[in-house]
C-alpha positions as CSV (number, residue, x, y, z in Angstrom):
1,X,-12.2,30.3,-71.5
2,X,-10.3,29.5,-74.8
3,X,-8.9,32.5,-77.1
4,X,-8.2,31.3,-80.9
5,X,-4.8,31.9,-81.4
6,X,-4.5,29.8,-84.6
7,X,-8.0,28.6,-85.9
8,X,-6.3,26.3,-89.1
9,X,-8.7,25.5,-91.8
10,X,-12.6,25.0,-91.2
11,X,-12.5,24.6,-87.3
12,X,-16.1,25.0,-86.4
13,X,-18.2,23.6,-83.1
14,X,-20.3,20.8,-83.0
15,X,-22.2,18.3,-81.4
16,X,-24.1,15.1,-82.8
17,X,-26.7,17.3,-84.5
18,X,-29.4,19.2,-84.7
19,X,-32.1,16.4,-84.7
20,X,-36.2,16.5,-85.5
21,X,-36.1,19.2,-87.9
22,X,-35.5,18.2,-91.0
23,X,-38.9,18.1,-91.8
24,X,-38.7,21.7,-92.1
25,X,-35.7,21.3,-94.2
26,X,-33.4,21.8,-91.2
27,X,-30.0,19.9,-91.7
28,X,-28.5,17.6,-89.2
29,X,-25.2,18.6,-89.2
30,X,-22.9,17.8,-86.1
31,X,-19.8,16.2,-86.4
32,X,-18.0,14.1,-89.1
33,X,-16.9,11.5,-86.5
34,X,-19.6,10.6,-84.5
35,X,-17.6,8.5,-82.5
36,X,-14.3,10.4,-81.9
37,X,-16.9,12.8,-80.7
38,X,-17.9,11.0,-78.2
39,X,-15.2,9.7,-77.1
40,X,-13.5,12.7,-76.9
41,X,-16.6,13.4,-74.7
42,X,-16.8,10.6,-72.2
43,X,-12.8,11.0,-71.9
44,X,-13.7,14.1,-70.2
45,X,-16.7,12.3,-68.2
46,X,-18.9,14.8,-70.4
47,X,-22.4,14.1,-71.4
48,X,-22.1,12.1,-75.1
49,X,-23.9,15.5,-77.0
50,X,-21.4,17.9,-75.3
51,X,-20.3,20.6,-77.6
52,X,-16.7,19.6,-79.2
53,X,-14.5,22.0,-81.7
54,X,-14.2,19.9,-84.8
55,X,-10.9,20.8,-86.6
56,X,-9.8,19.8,-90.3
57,X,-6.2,20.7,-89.7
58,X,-4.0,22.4,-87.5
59,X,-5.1,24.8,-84.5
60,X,-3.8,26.8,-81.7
61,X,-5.3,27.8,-78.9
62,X,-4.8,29.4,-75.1
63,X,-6.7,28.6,-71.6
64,X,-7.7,31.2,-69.0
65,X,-9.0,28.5,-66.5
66,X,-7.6,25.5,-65.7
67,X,-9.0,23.0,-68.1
68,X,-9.8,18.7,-68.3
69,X,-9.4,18.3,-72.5
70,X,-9.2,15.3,-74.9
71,X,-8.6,15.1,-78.3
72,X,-9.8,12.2,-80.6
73,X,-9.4,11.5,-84.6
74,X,-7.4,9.8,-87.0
75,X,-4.5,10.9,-88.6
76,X,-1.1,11.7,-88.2
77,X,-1.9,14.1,-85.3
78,X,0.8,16.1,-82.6
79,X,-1.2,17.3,-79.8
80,X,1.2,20.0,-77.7
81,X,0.7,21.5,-74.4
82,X,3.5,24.4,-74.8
83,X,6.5,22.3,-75.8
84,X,5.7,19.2,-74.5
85,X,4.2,16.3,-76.7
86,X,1.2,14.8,-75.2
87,X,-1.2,11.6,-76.2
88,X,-4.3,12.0,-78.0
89,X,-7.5,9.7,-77.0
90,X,-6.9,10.2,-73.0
91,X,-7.7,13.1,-71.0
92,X,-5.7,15.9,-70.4
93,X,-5.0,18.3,-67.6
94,X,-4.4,22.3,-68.5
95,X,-2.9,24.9,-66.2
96,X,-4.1,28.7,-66.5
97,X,-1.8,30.1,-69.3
98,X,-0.8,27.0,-70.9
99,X,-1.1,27.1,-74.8
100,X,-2.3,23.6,-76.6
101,X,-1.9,23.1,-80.3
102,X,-2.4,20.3,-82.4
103,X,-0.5,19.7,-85.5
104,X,-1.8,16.9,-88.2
105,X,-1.6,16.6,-91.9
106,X,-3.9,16.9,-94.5
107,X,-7.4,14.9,-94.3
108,X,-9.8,13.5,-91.8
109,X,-11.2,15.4,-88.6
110,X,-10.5,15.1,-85.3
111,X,-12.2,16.6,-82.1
112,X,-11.2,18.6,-79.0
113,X,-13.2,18.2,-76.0
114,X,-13.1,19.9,-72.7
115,X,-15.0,19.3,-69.4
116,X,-18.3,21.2,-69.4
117,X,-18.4,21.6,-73.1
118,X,-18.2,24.8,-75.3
119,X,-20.7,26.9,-73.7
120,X,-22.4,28.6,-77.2
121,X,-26.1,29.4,-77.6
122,X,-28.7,26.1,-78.5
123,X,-29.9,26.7,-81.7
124,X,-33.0,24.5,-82.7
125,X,-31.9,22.4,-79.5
126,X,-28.1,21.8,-81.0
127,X,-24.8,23.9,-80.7
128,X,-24.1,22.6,-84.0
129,X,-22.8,25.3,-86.6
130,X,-24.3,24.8,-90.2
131,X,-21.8,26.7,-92.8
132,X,-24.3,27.0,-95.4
133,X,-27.3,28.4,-93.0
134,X,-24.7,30.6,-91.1
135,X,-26.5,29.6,-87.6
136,X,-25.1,27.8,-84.7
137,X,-21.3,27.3,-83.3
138,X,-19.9,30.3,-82.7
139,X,-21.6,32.8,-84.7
140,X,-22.6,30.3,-87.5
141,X,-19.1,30.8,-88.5
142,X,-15.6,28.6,-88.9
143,X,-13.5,30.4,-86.2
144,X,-10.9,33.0,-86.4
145,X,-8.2,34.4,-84.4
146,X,-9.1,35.9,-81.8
147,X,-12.2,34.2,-81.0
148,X,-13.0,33.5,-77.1
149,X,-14.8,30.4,-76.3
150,X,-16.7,29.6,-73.3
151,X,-16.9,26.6,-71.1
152,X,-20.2,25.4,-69.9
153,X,-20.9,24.2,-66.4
154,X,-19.9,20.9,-65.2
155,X,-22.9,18.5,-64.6
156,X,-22.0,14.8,-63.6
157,X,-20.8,13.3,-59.9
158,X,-17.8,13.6,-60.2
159,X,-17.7,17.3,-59.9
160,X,-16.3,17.5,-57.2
161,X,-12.8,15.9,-57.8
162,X,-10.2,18.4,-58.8
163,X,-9.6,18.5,-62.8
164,X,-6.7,17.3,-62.0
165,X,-7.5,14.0,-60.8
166,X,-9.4,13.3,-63.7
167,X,-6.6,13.3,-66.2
168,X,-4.7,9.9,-67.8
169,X,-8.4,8.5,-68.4
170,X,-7.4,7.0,-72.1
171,X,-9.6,4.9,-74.8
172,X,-7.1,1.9,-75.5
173,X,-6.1,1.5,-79.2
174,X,-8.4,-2.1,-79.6
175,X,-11.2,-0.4,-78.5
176,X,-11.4,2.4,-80.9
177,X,-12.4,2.1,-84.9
178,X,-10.2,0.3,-87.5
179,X,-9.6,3.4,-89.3
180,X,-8.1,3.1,-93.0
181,X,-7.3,4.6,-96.1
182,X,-8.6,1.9,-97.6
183,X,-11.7,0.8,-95.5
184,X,-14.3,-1.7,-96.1
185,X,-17.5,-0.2,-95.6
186,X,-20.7,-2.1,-94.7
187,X,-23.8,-1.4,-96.6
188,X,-27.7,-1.8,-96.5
189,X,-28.5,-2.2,-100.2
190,X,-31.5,0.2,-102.2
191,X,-34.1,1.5,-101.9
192,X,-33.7,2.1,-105.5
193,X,-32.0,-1.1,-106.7
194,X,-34.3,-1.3,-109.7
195,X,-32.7,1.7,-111.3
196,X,-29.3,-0.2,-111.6
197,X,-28.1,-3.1,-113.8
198,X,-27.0,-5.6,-112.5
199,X,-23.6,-5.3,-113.8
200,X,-24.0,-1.7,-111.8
201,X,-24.7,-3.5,-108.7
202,X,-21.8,-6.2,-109.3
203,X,-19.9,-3.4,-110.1
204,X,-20.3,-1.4,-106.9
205,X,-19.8,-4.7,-104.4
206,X,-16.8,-5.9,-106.2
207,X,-15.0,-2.7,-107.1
208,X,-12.7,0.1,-105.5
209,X,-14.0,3.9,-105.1
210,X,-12.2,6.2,-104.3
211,X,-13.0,9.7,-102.3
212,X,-12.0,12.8,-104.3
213,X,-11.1,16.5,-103.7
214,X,-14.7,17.5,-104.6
215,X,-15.5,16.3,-100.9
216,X,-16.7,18.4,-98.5
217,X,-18.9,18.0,-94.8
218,X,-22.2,18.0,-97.3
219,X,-21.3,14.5,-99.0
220,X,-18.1,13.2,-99.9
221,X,-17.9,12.5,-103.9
222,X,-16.6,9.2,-105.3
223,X,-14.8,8.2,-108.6
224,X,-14.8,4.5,-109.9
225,X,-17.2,2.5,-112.8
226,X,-20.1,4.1,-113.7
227,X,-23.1,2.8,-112.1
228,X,-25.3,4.8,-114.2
229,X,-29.2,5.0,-113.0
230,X,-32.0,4.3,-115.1
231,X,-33.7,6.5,-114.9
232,X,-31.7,9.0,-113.4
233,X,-34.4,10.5,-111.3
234,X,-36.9,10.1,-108.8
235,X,-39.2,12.2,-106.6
236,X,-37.6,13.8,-104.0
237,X,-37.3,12.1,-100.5
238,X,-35.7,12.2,-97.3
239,X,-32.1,11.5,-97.2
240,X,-30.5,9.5,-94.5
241,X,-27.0,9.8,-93.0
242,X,-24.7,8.1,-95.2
243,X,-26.8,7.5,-98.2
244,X,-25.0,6.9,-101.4
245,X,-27.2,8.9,-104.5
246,X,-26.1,8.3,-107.8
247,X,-26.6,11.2,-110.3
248,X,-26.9,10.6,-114.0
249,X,-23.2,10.5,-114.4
250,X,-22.9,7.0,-112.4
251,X,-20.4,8.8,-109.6
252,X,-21.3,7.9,-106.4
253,X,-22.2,10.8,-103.7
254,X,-22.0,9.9,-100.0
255,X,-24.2,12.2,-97.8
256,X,-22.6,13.2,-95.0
257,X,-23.2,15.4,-92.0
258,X,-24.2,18.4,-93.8
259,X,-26.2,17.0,-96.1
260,X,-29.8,18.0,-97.3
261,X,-32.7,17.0,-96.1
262,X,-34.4,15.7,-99.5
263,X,-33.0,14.3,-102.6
264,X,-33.8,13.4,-106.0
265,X,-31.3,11.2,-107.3
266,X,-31.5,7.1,-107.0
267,X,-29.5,5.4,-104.1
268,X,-28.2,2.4,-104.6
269,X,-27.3,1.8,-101.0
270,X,-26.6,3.3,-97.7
271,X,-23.7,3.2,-95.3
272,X,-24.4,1.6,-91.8
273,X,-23.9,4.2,-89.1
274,X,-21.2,2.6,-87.3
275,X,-19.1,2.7,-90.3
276,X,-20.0,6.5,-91.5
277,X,-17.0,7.3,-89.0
278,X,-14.5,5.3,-91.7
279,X,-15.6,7.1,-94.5
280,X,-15.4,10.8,-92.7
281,X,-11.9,10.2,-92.1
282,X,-10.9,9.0,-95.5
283,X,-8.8,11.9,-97.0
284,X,-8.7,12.5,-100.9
285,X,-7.3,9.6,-102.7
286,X,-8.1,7.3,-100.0
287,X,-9.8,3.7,-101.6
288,X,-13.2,1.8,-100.0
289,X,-14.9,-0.4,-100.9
290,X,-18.5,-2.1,-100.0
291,X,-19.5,-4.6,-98.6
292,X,-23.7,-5.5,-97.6
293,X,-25.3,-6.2,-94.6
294,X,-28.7,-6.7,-92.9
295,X,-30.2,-4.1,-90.8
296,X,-30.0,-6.3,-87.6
297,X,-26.2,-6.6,-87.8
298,X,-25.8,-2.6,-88.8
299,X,-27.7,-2.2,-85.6
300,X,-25.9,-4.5,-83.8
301,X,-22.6,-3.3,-84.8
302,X,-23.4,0.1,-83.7
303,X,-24.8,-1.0,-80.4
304,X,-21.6,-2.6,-79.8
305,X,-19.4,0.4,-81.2
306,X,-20.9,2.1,-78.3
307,X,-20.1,-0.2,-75.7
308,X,-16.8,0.2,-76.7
309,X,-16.6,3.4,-74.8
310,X,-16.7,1.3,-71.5
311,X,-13.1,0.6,-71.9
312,X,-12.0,3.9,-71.1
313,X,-9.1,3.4,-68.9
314,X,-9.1,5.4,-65.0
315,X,-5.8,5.3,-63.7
316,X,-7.9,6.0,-60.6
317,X,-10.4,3.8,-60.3
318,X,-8.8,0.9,-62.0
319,X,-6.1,0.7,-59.4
């Protein structure tokens, strides 16, 4: 078990999402970072859905049990095991006792995994927490001192080596995503181009955006040139991960994790799954700009985002 000994700011549990429901106007949810998530997950030879504590900034935190734990994000991130600095993206071993806290400034998201998961109650078949529906995580809540976390069973072959064993398993630097404050992110253009100009749609490929405060795990707002919509509605539909609506004041809004279900506003393009990950850990301030792309390279860049969790280094098995 975990205690909570310093939960930071919006630390909440997830895993990739709560999917098939959103038909009944059900959220996805799940984490920011789809990929740190999983990595932070195979690191710690979990299964890729494993329930992860998602964390904004800093947290603290203290094992009962001995512990395999990995922590993946982007940032400028300290990961501590009582006084002694450790390396985030490779797999960790805890003692009983020992206290790990993690230390990173403002913006982006990283993820804490441990072998066996965070054991919480499934919740429309996801441990996902959902802010805004209070359900899921741990009490449909952000943490707070003094919370006690459970860890779930362990499930794969490998059970039977010691924890121990199973630490220095690391994701190399080249194999993880070029994270940037100022990313490039690849687009699928429409469904709604006829609603923009097209100095609106020059105007969107050829310009910087850049994320602002108002920001927040239901979309991330942008500010740049107006790409004002005519008109500036349409009926409701279903609203994809990374979507970018634009509301009658030309402001892009991103959807992200959190995101509704349906939505009335034109979209003038979608972000390609693979690079949703590059946008979640923009802070404020940070700049992107888009670039398009064809569905069969979006899919084949994810695809081969996810081989790149192959690479994970085993100081046992690769001797």
């Amino acid at each position: 078990m975990f205690t909570i000994l310093n939960p930071g700011l919006l630390s909440t549990l997830q895993d990739l999402g709560r999917l098939g429901h959103e038909r009944f106007g059900v959220p996805v949810s799940g984490a920011m970072d789809e990929f740190a998530l999983r990595a932070a997950n195979a690191l710690v030879l979990n299964e890729p859905n494993a329930c992860c504590l998602e964390v904004l900034e800093s947290v603290e935190l203290i094992s009962s049990d001995e512990a395999l734990v990995a922590v993946c994000g982007f940032g400028e991130l300290h990961l501590w095991v009582n006084e002694r600095l450790k390396p985030t993206w490779s797999a960790l071993y805890l003692r009983p006792g020992q206290r790990l806290t993690l230390t990173k400034a403002p913006g982006g998201w990283y993820y804490l995994a441990v072998r066996g998961g965070f054991d919480v109650p499934l919740v429309l078949s996801s441990r996902s927490t959902y802010l805004r529906g209070n359900f899921g995580g741990h009490a449909g809540r952000a943490l707070q001192t003094g919370d006690v976390l459970k860890i779930g069973a362990q499930t794969s072959s490998v059970i039977h080596r010691p924890l121990s064993l199973l630490a220095g398993r690391t994701l190399p630097p080249a194999h993880r995503p070029p994270y940037s404050a100022s990313p490039t992110l690849q687009v699928i253009l429409g469904p709604q181009l006829g609603h923009f100009s097209h100095v609106a749609l020059e105007n969107f490929l050829s310009s910087e955006f850049t994320v602002t405060n108002a920001s927040d795990r239901m979309g991330y707002r942008l500010s740049g040139p107006a790409l004002t919509p005519q008109p500036a509605d349409i009926l409701s539909e279903g609203m994809p991960l990374g979507a970018i609506q634009v509301p009658a004041n030309g402001q892009p809004l991103v959807m992200m994790a959190d995101r509704p279900t349906t939505g009335g506003y034109p979209k003038i393009a979608t972000i390609i799954r693979a690079d949703v990950p590059l946008l979640a850990q923009c802070p404020p301030g940070a700049r992107v700009r888009f670039q398009p792309t064809t569905v069969e390279a979006a899919q084949a860049k994810y695809k081969a985002q996810l081989r790149q969790l192959e690479q994970i280094s085993d100081p046992i098995t690769d001797d």
